[in-house]
N, C-alpha and C positions, 0 to 999 in steps of 0.2 A: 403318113397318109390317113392313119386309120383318126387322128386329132384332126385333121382338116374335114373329113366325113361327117364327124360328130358334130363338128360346128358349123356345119353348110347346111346341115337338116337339123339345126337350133332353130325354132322360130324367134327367138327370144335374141337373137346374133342380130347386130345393126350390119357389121363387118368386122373382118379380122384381114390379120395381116401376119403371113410368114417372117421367123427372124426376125423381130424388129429393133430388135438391141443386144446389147450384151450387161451383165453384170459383173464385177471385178469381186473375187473371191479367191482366197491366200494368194492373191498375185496374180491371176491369170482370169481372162475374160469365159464368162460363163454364159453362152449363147440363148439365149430365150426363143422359146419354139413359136411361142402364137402372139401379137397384142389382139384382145376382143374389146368391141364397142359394143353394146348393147344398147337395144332398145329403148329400153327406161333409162339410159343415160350413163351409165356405170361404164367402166374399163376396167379390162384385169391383163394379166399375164398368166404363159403357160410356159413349163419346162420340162421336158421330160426327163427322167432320170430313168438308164437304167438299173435292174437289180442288183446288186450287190451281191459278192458268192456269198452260199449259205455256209460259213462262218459267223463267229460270235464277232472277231475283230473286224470282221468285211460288213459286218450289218452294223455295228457302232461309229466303226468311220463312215459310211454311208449315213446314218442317224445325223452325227455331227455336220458333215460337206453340208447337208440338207438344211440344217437349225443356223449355220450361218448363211446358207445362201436366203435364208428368209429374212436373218437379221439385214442383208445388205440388201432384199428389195424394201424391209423399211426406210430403213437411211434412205433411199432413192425416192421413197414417198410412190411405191410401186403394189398391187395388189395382187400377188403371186401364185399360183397353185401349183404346186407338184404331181406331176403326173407318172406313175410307175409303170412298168410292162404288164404286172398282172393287170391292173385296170383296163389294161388295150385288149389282153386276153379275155377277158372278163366278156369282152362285148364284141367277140368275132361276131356273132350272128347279125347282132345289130350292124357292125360295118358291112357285112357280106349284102346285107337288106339295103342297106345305102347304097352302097354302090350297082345294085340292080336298077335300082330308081333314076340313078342321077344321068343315065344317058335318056330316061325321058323328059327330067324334066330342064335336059339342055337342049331336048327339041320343042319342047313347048315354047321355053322363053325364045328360039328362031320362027316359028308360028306364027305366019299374020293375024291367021282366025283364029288365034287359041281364046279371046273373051267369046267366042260363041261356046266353044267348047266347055269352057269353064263353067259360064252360065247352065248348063245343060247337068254339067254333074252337079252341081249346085243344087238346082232344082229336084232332082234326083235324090240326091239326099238329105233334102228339108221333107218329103215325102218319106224317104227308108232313112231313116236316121243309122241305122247300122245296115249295112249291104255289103259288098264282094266286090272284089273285080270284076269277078266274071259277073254280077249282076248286074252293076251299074254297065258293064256293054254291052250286056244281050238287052238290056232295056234301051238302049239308043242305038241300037247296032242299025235298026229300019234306015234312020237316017243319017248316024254318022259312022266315019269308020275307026273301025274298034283301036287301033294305034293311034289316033289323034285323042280318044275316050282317056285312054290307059295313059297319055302325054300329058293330060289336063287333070287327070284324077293323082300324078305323080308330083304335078307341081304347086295342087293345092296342098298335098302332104308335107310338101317342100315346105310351105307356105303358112303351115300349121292352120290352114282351114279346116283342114281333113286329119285324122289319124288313124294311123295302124300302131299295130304290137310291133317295135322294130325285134323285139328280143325274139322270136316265131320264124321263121325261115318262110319266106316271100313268095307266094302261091296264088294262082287266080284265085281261091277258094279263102286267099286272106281277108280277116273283118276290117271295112274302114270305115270310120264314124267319124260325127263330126268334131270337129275339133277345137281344140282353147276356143279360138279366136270368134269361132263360132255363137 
């Protein structure tokens, strides 16, 4: 879950797609966790591996499974990354932040009026280029209401119009500025 979070709040993610093959390595198929489409046109693959016990022979056989299962996404004409558990560790916060976000901005996208709303933070922060949650809705709060604000301010994040620190733990008092796309 915590790979499908990271690449749902890529702005740079065209689509992905769970499982989407297997690769055959000493004999047996070796299931690929993500295919990604990107934006600018590229595709890759993801597979997670986990760690190997901390042993010398547990991390070289693990070294090895790894160095061929790259040789055979060449052969396959496949563009691969290995992904470890530390690295998932590594970014509990930023999953934890993602996943705060992502039930607003699965209410945004069911939102008839969310381009009013968007517009509005929009405007908002071409004005404050760096503001808050809590500023960008006590500044619209007169006339909108503050869960449709914080639904439209989570899906431009989504969106990579907007940015936050995902690595910061997820606070009305978090900075959002604007972002790449911006």
């Amino acid at each position: 879950m915590a790979l499908a979070l990271d690449l749902e709040f890529d702005p740079g993610v065209a689509t992905y797609v769970e499982r989407p093959r297997t690769l055959l390595v000493r004999g047996r198929d070796v299931e690929l966790c993500f295919w990604i489409s990107r934006k600018c046109g590229t595709e890759s693959f993801i597979v997670f591996r986990r760690q190997a016990a901390a042993t010398v022979p547990a991390l070289r056989a693990e070294q090895q499974f790894c160095a061929e299962l790259m040789e055979a996404s060449q052969r396959a004409g496949l563009d691969l990354a290995i992904r470890k558990l530390q690295s998932i560790l590594a970014a509990r916060v930023a999953n934890a932040t993602r996943l705060e976000l992502l039930p607003y901005v699965q209410a945004a996208r069911r939102s008839r009026g969310i381009s009013v709303f968007i517009d509005a933070v929009m405007t908002h922060m071409r004005r404050h280029p760096v503001s808050s949650f809590h500023a960008i809705e006590t500044s619209l709060r007169p006339t909108f209401d503050w869960r449709d604000i914080r639904s439209a301010t989570c899906l431009l994040v989504h969106r990579g119009d907007l940015a936050i620190n995902f690595n910061e733990r997820l606070r009305t008092s978090s900075s959002v500025t604007l972002g790449a796309n911006q």
